[in-house]
C-alpha positions in Angstrom: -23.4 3.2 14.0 -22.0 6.8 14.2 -18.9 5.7 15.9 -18.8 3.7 12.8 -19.4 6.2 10.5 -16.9 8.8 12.6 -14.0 5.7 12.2 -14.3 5.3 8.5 -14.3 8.9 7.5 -11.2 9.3 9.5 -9.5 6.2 8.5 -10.3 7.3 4.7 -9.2 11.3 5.5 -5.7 10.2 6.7 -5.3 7.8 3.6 -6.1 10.9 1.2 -3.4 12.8 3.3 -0.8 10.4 3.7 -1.2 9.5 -0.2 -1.2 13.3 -1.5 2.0 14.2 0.3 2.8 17.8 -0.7 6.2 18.1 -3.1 7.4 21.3 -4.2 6.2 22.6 -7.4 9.1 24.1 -8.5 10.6 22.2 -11.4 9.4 18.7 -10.2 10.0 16.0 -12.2 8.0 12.7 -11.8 10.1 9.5 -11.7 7.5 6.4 -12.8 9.5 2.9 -13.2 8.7 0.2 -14.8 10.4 -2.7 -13.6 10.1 -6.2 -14.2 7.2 -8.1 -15.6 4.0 -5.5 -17.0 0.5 -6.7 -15.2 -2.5 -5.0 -13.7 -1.0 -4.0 -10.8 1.8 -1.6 -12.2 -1.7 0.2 -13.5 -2.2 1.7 -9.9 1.2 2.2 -9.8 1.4 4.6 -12.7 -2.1 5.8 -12.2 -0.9 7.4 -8.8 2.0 8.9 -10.6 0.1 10.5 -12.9 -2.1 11.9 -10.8 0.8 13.1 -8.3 2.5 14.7 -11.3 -0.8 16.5 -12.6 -1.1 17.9 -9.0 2.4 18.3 -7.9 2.5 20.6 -11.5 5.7 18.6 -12.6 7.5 19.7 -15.6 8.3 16.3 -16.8 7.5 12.6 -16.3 10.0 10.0 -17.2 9.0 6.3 -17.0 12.6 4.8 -16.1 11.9 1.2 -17.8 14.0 -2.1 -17.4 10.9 -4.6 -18.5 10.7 -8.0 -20.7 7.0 -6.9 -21.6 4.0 -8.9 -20.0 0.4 -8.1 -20.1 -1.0 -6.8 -23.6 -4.4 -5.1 -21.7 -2.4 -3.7 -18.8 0.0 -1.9 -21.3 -3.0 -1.1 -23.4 -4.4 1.0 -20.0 -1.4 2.8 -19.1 -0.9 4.0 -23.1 -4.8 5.6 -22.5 -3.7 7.3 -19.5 -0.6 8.5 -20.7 -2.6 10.1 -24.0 -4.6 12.0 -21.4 -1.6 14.1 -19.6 -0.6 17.2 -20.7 2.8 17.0 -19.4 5.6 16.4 -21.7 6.4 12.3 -21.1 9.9 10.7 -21.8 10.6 6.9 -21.6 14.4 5.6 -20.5 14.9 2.8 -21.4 17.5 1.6 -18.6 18.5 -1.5 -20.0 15.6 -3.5 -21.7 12.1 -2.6 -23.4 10.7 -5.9 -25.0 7.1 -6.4 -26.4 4.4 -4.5 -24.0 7.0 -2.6 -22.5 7.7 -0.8 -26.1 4.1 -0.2 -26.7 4.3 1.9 -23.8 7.2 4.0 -25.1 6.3 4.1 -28.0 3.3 6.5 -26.4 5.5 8.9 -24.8 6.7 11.9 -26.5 10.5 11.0 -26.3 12.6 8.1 -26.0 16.3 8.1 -24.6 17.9 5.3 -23.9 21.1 4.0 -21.7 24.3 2.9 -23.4 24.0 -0.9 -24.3 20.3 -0.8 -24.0 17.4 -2.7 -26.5 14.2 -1.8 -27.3 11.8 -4.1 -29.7 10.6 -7.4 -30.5 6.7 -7.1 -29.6 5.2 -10.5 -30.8 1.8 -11.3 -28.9 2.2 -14.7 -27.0 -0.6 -17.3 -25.2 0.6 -18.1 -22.0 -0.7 -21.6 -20.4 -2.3 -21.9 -16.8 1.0 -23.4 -15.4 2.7 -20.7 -16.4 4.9 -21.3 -19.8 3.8 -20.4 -23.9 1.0 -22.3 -25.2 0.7 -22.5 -29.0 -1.2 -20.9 -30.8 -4.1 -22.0 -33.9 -3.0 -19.5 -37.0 -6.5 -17.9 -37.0 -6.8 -17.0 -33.2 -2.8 -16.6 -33.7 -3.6 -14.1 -36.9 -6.4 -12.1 -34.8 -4.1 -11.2 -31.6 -1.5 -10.3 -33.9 -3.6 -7.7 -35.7 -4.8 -6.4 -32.6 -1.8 -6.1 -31.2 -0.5 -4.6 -34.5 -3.2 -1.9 -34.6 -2.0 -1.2 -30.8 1.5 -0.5 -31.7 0.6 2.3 -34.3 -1.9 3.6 -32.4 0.8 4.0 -29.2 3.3 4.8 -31.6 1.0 8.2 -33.4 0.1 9.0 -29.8 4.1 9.4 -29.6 4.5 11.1 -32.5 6.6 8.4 -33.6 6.9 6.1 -37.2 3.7 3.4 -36.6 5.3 1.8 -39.5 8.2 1.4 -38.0 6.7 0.3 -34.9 4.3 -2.0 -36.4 8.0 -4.3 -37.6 8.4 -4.9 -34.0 4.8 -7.0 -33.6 5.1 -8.4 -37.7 7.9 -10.4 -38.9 6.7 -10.2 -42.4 7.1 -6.2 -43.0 10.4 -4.7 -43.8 12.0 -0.9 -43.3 13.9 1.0 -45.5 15.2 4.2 -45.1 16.4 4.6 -48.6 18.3 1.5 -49.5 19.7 0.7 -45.9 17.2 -1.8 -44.5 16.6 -0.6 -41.1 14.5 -4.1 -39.9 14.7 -7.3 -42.6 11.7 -9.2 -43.7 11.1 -12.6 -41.4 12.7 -11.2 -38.4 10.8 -8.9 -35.5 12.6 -5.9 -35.0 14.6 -5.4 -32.0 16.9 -2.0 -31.9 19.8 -1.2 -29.8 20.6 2.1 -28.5 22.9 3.4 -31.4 20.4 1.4 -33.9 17.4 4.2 -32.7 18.9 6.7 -33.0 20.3 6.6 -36.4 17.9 9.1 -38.6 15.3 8.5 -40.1 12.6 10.0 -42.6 12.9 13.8 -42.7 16.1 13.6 -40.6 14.3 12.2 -37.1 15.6 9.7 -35.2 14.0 6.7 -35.9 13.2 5.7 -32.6 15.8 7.3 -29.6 16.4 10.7 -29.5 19.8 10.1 -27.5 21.4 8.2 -25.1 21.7 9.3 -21.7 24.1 7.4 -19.3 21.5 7.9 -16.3 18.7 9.7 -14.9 20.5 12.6 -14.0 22.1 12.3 -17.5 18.8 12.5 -19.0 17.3 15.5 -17.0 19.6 17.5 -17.9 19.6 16.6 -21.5 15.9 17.7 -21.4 16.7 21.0 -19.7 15.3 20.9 -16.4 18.0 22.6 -13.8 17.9 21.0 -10.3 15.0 19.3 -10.1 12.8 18.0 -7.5 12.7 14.4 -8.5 9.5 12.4 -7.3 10.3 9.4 -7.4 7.3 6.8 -7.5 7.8 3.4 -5.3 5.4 0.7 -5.3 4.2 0.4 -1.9 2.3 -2.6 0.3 -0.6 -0.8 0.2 -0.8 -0.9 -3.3 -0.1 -4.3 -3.1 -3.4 -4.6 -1.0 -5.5 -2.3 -2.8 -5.1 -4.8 -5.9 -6.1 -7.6 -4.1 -9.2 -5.7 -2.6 -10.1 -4.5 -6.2 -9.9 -8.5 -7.0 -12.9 -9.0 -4.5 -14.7 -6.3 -4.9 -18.1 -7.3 -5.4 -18.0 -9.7 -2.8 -17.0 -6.9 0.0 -19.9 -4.3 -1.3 -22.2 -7.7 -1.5 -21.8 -8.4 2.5 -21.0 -4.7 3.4 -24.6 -3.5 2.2 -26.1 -6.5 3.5 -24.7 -6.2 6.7 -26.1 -2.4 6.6 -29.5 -4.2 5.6 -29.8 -6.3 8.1 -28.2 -3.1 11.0 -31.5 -1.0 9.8 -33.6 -3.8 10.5 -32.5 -4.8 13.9 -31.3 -1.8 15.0 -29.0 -1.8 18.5 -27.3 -4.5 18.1 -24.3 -3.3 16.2 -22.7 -6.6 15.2 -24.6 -6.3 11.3 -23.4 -3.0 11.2 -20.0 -3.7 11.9 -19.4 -6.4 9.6 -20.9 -3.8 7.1 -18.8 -1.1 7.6 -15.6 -3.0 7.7 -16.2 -4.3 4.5 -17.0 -0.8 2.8 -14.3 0.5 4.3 -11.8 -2.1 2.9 -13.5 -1.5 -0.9 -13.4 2.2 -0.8 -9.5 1.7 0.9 -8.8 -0.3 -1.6 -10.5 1.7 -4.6 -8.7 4.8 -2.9 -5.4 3.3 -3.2 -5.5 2.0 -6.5 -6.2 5.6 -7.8 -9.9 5.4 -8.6 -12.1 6.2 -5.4 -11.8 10.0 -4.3 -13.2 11.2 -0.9 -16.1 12.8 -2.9 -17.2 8.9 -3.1 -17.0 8.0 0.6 -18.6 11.2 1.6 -22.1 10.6 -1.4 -21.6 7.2 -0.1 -22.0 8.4 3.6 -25.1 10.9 2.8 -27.1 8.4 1.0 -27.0 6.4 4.1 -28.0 9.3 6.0 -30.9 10.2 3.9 -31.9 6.2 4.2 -31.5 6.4 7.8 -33.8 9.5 8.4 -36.3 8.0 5.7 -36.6 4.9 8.7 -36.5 6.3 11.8 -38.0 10.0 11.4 -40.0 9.9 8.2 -41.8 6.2 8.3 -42.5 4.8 4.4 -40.0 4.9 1.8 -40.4 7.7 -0.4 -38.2 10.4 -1.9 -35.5 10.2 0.9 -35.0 6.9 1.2 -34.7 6.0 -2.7 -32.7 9.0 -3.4 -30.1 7.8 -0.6 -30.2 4.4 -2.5 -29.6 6.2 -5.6 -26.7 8.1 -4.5 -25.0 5.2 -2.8 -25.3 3.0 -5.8 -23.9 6.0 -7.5 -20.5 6.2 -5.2 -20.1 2.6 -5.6 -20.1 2.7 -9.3 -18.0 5.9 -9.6 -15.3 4.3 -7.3 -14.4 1.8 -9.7 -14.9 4.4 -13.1 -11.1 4.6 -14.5 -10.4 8.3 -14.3 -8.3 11.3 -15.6 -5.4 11.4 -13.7 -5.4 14.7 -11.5 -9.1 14.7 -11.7 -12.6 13.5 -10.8 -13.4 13.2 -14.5 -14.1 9.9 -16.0 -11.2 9.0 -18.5 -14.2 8.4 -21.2 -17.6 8.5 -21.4 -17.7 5.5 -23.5 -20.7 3.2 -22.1 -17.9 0.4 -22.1 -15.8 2.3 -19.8 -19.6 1.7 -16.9 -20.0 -1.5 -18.1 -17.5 -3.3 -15.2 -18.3 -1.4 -12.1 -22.0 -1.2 -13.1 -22.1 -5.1 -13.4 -19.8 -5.5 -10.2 -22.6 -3.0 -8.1 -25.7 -5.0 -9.2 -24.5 -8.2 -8.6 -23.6 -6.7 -5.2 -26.9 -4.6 -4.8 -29.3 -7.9 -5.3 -27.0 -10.6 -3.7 -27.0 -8.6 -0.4 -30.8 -8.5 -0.7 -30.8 -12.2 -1.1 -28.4 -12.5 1.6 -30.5 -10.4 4.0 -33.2 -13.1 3.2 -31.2 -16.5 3.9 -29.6 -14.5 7.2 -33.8 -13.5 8.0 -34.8 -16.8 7.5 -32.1 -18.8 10.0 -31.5 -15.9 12.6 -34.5 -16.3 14.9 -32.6 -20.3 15.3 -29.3 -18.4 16.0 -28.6 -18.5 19.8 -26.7 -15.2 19.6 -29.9 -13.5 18.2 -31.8 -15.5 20.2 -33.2 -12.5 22.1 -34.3 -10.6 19.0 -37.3 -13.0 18.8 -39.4 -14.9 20.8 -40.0 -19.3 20.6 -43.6 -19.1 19.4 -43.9 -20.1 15.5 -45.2 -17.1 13.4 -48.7 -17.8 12.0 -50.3 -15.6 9.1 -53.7 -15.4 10.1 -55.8 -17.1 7.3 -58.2 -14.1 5.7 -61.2 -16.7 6.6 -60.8 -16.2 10.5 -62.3 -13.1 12.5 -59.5 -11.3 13.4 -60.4 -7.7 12.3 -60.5 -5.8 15.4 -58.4 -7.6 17.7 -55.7 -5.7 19.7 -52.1 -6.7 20.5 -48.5 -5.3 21.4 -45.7 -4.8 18.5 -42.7 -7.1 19.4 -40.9 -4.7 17.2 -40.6 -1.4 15.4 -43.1 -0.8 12.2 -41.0 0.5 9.8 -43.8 0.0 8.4 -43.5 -3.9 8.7 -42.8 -6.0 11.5 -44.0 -8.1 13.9 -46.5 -8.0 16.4 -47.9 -10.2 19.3 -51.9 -11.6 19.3 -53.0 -14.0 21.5 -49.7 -15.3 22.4 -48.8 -15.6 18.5 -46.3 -13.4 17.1 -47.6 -12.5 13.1 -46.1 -10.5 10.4 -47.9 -6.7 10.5 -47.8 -4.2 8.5 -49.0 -0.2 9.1 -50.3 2.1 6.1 -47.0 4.1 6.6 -47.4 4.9 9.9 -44.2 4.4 11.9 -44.9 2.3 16.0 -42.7 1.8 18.5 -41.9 -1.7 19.6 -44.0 -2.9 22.7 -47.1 -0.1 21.3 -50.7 -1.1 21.1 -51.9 -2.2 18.1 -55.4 -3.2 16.5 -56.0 -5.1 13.1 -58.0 -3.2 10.5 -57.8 -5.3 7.3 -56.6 -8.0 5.6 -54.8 -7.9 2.1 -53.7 -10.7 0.4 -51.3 -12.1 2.9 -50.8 -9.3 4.6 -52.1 -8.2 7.8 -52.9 -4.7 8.2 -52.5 -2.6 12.2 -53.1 0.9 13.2 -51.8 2.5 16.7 -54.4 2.3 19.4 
C-alpha cells in the first residue's frame, strides 16, 4: 500500500507540472479556439485556458472561433466562466459563428471579425438519436426558444453588447431598427456579416464588430498589445481521456473505494488495494485534466486514508479518526468534480445546484462500494485465489441457547474489532469490545448479544 500511495502522488505531481508549464508573463496573450462543432468536451478545453491565462497573468484572451454552434448547455458553461475572468476577452470570429457559437461571443467584451466572415442565426434545434433534426411540438418548441432567448441577452449584457439585438438572432418574429434602416427584418433570424456588425448602432457603437482584422496578428495589434507571448491553447489526448474518465466517474470511485474496503480488511495481500488505487488514480487523473481536481484533492484524499488507516491498525474501534478520514475523503471526492473559478480553488458558485452532481455521483459511489464489499465477502472464501484467506470448515453462529460462555480458542484473523476466530474446530464470527488481537491470539467468549458473539484476549 505505500508503494501505492508513493506511485499515485508522483504520477499526479508530474501531471500538475507538465500541465502548468511556466510562460512568460510579460504581455502574454492567451489564444483559446473554438473549432468545429461546441460539446462538453471544448469545456475542459477552455476551462484550462482560463485558468493558464489567470496564472500566466495574460493581458488578453482571444477565443479564435470558426464553429457551426452545437451544444446549448456546453455554451451555456463556458459563458459562466468567461463572466468570472477579469481579463479583458475578445472573440475572432475566423470565418463562421452560428447559433451556440454566438452566445459565446456575445459574452466577451469585444468582437472582431475576419474579412468575409458571419456571425448569427441562433435558433434552438432537437437533434434525434441517429444523429439528424427531430421536430419539434410548438409548446416544448416555444419553451427551448425562451430559454435560449433569455440565454442570448443574458451573454449578450455580460458583453456589454445590445440583448435586443442579440435576442433577433434566436427569434424570427422581432425586428431591428436603427432609426428607419432595419438592421434584421421580421420572419427572418438574423445572421450578420462582417461589414453588416460593424455598421453603428444606438449611441454611435457598433452594433455587433468592433472591426475587422485580417488575422490574429492583425487583431493583436489592433488591441494594442506589442510583441506578445502568444499561448496558444491545443486540445490534447489527454483531454480527450480525461472526458471519457469524467463520463465514468462514479463507477471508478464505486470500485476504487471498494477495493480500498476490502485492502483494510485483508490486509497483505495487495491485489484489493491495487485495483483500488488504479481506479482513484484514473478519476482524480481525469478530474485533474479536465480542470476541476487540484493536488489539494489528492493530497485530503491521501490523509483521510491515513487517519482511517491508523484508526485500524494502531487505535482499534472507529472513533474520531477513522470518521473524520471518511469525512475528509468524501470531501476530496466531491470537491474534485465542483466546477471552479478558473485560476483558483474557489467554487464558481455556491449555489446548492452547483453540489448537487458530484454529491449524487459520491454517494452512489460511497454505498455501492459497501454493497460491493458485501457480494465480494460473501463469494471470496469459494474463490481459489483467496483460498488461503480462509479455512473449509462452514462458519456457525453459536445459538445463544448453548453453553459456550467461557470457552477459549485462537483468532484465525485480526479483531479490528470483528473477525473470525477458531472453537472446537469451527471458525465463528467474533467480535471484541474495541480491543484490537492479533490473528492466531488466545481468545475466551464472555457474552452473547443478539447474534453476536462477544471475546476478550486471554
Amino acid at each position: 500500500m505505500k508503494k501505492l500511495f508513493l506511485v499515485l502522488i508522483s504520477t499526479l505531481m508530474f501531471c500538475n507540472i507538465t500541465h502548468s508549464q511556466d510562460i512568460s508573463k510579460e504581455s502574454t496573450v492567451t489564444i483559446i479556439p473554438i473549432n468545429g462543432a461546441i460539446e462538453q468536451g471544448l469545456l475542459y478545453v477552455v476551462r484550462r485556458g482560463l485558468d493558464s491565462a489567470v496564472r500566466n497573468n495574460s493581458k488578453a484572451i482571444i477565443f479564435q472561433m470558426n464553429t457551426p454552434g452545437g451544444a446549448v448547455n456546453a455554451a451555456g458553461e463556458i459563458i459562466n466562466l468567461i463572466g468570472k475572468i477579469q481579463i479583458p476577452t475578445y472573440t475572432y470570429v475566423d470565418n463562421s459563428a452560428y447559433s451556440a457559437g454566438a452566445f459565446i461571443a456575445l459574452s466577451t467584451e469585444k468582437i472582431f471579425m475576419s474579412p468575409g466572415s458571419v456571425i448569427g442565426a441562433a435558433t434552438p434545434m432537437m437533434m434525434s438519436p441517429m444523429g439528424g433534426v427531430q421536430e419539434m411540438p410548438e409548446d416544448v418548441k416555444e419553451k427551448m426558444t425562451s430559454a435560449v432567448a433569455a440565454m442570448v441577452r443574458a451573454a449578450a449584457e455580460q458583453g456589454g453588447h445590445d440583448p435586443e439585438l442579440a435576442e433577433c438572432m434566436v427569434r424570427a418574429n422581432l425586428e431591428y431598427k436603427v432609426g428607419r434602416k432595419v438592421i434584421s427584418k421580421k420572419g427572418e433570424l438574423l445572421t450578420m456579416t462582417n461589414t453588416e456588425a460593424e455598421q453603428k448602432g444606438l449611441k454611435g457603437k457598433p452594433l455587433l464588430s468592433s472591426g475587422t482584422a485580417n488575422d490574429l496578428d492583425d487583431l493583436i495589434n489592433i488591441i494594442g498589445i506589442s510583441n506578445p507571448n502568444k499561448n496558444l491553447i491545443q486540445v490534447t489526448g489527454a483531454e480527450k481521456f480525461g472526458r471519457a474518465i469524467a463520463s465514468i466517474a462514479p463507477i471508478l470511485m464505486l470500485i476504487g473505494m471498494g477495493g480500498l474496503w476490502l485492502e483494510f480488511k485483508t490486509p497483505g495481500i495487495g491485489f484489493f488495494g491495487l485495483i483500488g488505487g488504479t481506479c482513484l488514480l484514473l478519476f482524480f487523473f481525469g478530474h485533474h485534466i479536465a480542470g476541476l481536481a487540484g493536488m489539494e484533492d489528492f493530497i485530503f484524499f491521501g490523509l483521510g486514508i491515513v487517519l482511517i488507516a491508523l484508526e485500524i491498525f494502531i487505535t482499534p474501534g472507529f472513533g474520531l479518526l477513522g470518521i473524520s478520514g471518511l469525512i475528509i475523503m468524501l470531501f476530496s471526492l466531491i470537491n474534485s468534480m465542483v466546477e471552479r473559478i478558473p485560476g483558483s480553488w474557489k467554487p464558481i458558485s455556491l449555489d446548492p445546484s452547483i453540489f448537487i452532481e458530484p454529491i449524487l455521483n459520491v454517494s452512489i459511489a460511497f454505498f455501492g462500494s459497501l454493497g460491493l464489499v458485501l457480494i465480494i465477502g460473501k463469494f471470496l472464501p469459494s474463490a481459489s485465489l483467496f483460498s488461503n484467506l480462509t479455512l473449509n470448515e462452514k462458519i456457525i453462529n453459536y445459538n445463544s441457547k448453548d453453553n459456550i460462555i467461557g470457552r477459549e480458542g485462537i483468532t484465525f484473523s485480526d479483531l479490528r474489532p470483528s473477525g473470525s476466530a477458531i472453537f472446537d474446530n469451527k471458525k465463528i464470527d467474533v467480535f471484541t469490545e474495541g480491543e484490537f488481537i492479533q490473528k492466531n491470539s488466545k481468545v475466551k467468549i464472555i457474552s452473547t448479544k443478539g447474534s453476536r458473539t462477544i471475546v476478550k484476549s486471554v
